[in-house]
N, C-alpha and C positions, 0 to 999 in steps of 0.2 A: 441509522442511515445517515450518512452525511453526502449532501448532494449542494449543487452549485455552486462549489467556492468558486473564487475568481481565483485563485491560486490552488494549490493543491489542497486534495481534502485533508493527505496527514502527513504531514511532513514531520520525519524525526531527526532531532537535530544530534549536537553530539553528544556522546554514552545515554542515550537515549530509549527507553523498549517502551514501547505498545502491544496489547496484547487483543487478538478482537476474538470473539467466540460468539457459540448462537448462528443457527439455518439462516435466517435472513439478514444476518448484517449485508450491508451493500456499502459500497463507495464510489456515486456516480455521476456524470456529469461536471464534474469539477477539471480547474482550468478554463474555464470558458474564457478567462484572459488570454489567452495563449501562451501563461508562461509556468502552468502549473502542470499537475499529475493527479493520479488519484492516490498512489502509494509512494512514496518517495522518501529514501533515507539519505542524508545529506553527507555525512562520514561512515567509515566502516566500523566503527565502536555503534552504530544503532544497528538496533535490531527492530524488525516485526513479526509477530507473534502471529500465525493464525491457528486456532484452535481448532482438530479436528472437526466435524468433517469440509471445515473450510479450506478452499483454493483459491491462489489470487485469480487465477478465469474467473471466479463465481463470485467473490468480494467485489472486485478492479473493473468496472464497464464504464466504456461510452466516456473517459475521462481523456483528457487533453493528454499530449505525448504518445512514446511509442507503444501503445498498450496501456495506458496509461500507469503506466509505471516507467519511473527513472531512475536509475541502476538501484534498485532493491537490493542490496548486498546479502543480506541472510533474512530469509521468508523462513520460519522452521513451521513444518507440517509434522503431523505425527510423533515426535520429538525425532526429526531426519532432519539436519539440514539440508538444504539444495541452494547451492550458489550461485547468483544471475552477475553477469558481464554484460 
C-alpha cells in the first residue's frame, strides 16, 4: 500500500517500468498537496504494469487529480495494452 504522499504515490519517470501485482495492492490518498496523483507516468517511454487481476479502478482511489491518475500512457492489463489520453 502506498498512501499519503504529498505528491504522487508513483510517479515513473523516463524509460521507466513498474510493475504492481497481488489482490490488495492499493494506491491511496496521495496528493494531498494538490499537485500529485496516485499513478502517473511523466513521458511516454514509462510504462505501468498491473498484474492480473488488477485494474487501475481497484489500485488508483481517493488520490488527488482527475481519477487520480495523470495521463497514464500504457497501463498493460492482461498482457492488452489500453491507452489513456
Amino acid at each position: 500500500m502506498i498512501t499519503e504522499c504529498g505528491g504522487s504515490g508513483i510517479l515513473c519517470y523516463e524509460n521507466a517500468l513498474v510493475e504492481l501485482e497481488g489482490n490488495q495492492t492499493k494506491v491511496e490518498w496521495n496528493g494531498t498537496r494538490g499537485g500529485g496523483f496516485g499513478l502517473c507516468t511523466y513521458f511516454s517511454s514509462s510504462r505501468i504494469h498491473l498484474l492480473f487481476p488488477l485494474t487501475k479502478e481497484s489500485v488508483s482511489t481517493d488520490n488527488g487529480g482527475i481519477m487520480g491518475i495523470m495521463v497514464v500512457l500504457w497501463v498493460v492489463v492482461l498482457k492488452q495494452s489500453i491507452r489513456f489520453e
